[in-house]
C-alpha positions in Angstrom: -0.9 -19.7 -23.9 0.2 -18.6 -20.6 2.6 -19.6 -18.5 3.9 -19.5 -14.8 7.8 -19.3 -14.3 7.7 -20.1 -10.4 9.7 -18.8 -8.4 10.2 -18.4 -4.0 9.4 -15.0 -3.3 9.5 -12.9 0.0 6.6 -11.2 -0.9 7.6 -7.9 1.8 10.5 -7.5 -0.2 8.6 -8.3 -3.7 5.9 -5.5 -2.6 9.5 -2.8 -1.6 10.9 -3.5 -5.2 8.1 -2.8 -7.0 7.5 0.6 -5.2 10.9 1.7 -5.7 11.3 0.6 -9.1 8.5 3.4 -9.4 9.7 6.0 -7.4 6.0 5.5 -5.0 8.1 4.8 -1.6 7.0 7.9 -0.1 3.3 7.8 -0.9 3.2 4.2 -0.3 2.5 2.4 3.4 3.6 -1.1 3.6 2.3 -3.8 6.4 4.0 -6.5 5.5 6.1 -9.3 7.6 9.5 -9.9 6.3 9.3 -13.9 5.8 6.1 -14.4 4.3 7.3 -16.1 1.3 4.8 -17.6 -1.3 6.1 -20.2 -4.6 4.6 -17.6 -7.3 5.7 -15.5 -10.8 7.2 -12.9 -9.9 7.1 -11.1 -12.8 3.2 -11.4 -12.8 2.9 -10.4 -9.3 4.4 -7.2 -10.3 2.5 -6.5 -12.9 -0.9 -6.9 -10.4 0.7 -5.0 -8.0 2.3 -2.0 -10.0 -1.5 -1.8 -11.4 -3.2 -2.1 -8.0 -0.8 0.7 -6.4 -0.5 2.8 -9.5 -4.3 3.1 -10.0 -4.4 3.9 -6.1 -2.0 6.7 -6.0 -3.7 7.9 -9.4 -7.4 8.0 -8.7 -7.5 7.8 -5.1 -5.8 9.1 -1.9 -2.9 9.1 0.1 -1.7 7.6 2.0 -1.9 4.2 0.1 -1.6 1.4 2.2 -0.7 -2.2 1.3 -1.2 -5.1 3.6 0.1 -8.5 3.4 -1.4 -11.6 5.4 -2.4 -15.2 4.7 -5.4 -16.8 5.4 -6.1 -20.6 5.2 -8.1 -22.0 2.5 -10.3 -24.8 3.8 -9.7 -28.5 5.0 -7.1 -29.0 2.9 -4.3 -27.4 5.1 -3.4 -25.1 1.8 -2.6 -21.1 2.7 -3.4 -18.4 0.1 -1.7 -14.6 0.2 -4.1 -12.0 0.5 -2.9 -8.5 -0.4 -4.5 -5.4 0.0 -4.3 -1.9 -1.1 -6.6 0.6 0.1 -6.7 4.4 -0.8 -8.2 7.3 1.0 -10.2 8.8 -1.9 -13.8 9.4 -3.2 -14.2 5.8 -3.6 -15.4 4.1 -6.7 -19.1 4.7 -7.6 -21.5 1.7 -7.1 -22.4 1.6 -10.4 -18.8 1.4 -11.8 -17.7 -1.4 -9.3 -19.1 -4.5 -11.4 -17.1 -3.3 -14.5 -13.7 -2.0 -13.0 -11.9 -5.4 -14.8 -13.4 -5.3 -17.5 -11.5 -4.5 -20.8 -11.1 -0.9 -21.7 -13.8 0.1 -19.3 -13.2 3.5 -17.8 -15.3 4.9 -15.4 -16.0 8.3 -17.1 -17.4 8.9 -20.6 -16.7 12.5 -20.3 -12.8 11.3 -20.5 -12.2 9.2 -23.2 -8.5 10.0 -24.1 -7.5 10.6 -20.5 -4.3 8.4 -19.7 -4.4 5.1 -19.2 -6.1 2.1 -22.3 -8.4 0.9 -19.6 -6.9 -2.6 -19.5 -4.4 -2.4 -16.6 -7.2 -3.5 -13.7 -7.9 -6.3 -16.6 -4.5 -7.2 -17.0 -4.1 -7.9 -13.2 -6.9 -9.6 -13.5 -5.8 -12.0 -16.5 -2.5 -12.6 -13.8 -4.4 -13.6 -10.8 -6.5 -15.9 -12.6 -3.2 -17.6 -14.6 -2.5 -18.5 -10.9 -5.9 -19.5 -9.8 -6.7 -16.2 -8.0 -8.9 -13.1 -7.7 -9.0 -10.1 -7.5 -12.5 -8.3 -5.8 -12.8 -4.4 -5.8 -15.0 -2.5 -2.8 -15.0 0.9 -1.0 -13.8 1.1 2.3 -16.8 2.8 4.6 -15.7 5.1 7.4 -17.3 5.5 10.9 -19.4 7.8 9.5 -21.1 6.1 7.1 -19.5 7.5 4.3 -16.6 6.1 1.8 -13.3 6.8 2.4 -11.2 5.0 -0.1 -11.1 1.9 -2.7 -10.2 -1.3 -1.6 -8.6 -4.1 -4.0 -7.7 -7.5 -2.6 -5.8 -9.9 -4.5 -6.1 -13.6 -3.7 -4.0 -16.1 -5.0 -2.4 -19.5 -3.7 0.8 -19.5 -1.7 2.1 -22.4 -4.0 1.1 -22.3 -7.4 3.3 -25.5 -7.6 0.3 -27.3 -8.7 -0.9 -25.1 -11.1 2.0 -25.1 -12.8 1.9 -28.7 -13.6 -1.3 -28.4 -14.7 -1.2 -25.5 -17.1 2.1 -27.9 -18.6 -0.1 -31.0 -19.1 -2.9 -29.0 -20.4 -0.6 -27.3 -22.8 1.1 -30.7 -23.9 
C-alpha cells in the first residue's frame, strides 16, 4: 500500500532541486513564483517531475520549459497546482498519445532494447493518482498548424491533507 509522507513544499524551489540534482539547469526553463507552496510528498513529486523533464530533454526539444500556476477547483474554495512541461520537438504521434502511461509501452517497435523499461511515464502516473491527480499528455500546435513540442500537465491538489487521512483509515 501506498503512502503519502506530507510535507510544505515551495514548489519553485522543489522544481530547482530536482533540475540540479540532475545536472538539467541549463537545458531547463523554469516559470515559477517563489511562494507557491502546496502540502504534498516531496519525494513523489520528484519522482513525477524528474520523469516529466527527463523524458522532455530525451525525446523532445530544447529549450524545455516548466511552468507552475494554480487554478481553482470548483465551489468548494480548494486550489490544485498545475505544472507544465513542454518541449520543442516532433511531438508525440496521435496514435501513441492514448498509451504514453501505460506500462512498458514504448512508442517504437523498431526499438525494443533502447534505454529506458517503459514504466517511468507510468510511474508518475501511479504518483499523481496516490495524491488524487492526473496527469494528461498533448502536443503543443504552432501558428502554423503544425506541432511543435509535447505537452505534459500534472494536476494534483495543493493539500493532500485530506487524502492523507483517508489513505490511513482505508489502510486501518
Amino acid at each position: 500500500t501506498a503512502r503519502l509522507v506530507l510535507d510544505d513544499v515551495d514548489i519553485a524551489d522543489q522544481i530547482t532541486a530536482c533540475i540540479d540534482a540532475r545536472a538539467w539547469l541549463d537545458a531547463v526553463e523554469l516559470d515559477a513564483e517563489r511562494g507557491i507552496v502546496a502540502r504534498l510528498d516531496p519525494r513523489r513529486l520528484d519522482v513525477i517531475l524528474a520523469n516529466l523533464i527527463g523524458n522532455a530533454l530525451k525525446h523532445g526539444g530544447s529549450p524545455v520549459r516548466v511552468s507552475v500556476r494554480t487554478e481553482e477547483t470548483g465551489t468548494d474554495g480548494g486550489e490544485e497546482l498545475v505544472i507544465a512541461v513542454r518541449d520543442h520537438g516532433p511531438g508525440i504521434p496521435e496514435e501513441v498519445l492514448p498509451h504514453v502511461f501505460d506500462r512498458f509501452y514504448k512508442a517504437s517497435a523498431s526499438r525494443p532494447r533502447s534505454d529506458g523499461s517503459g514504466l517511468g511515464l507510468s510511474i508518475a502516473m501511479e504518483n499523481a493518482l496516490i495524491h488524487l491527480g492526473s496527469i494528461s499528455a498533448s502536443n503543443s500546435v504552432g501558428e502554423d498548424g503544425k506541432t511543435d513540442g509535447a505537452v505534459f500537465v500534472l494536476r494534483l491538489p495543493r493539500d493532500a491533507s485530506g487524502i492523507a487521512r483517508e489513505s490511513r483509515v482505508e489502510e486501518e
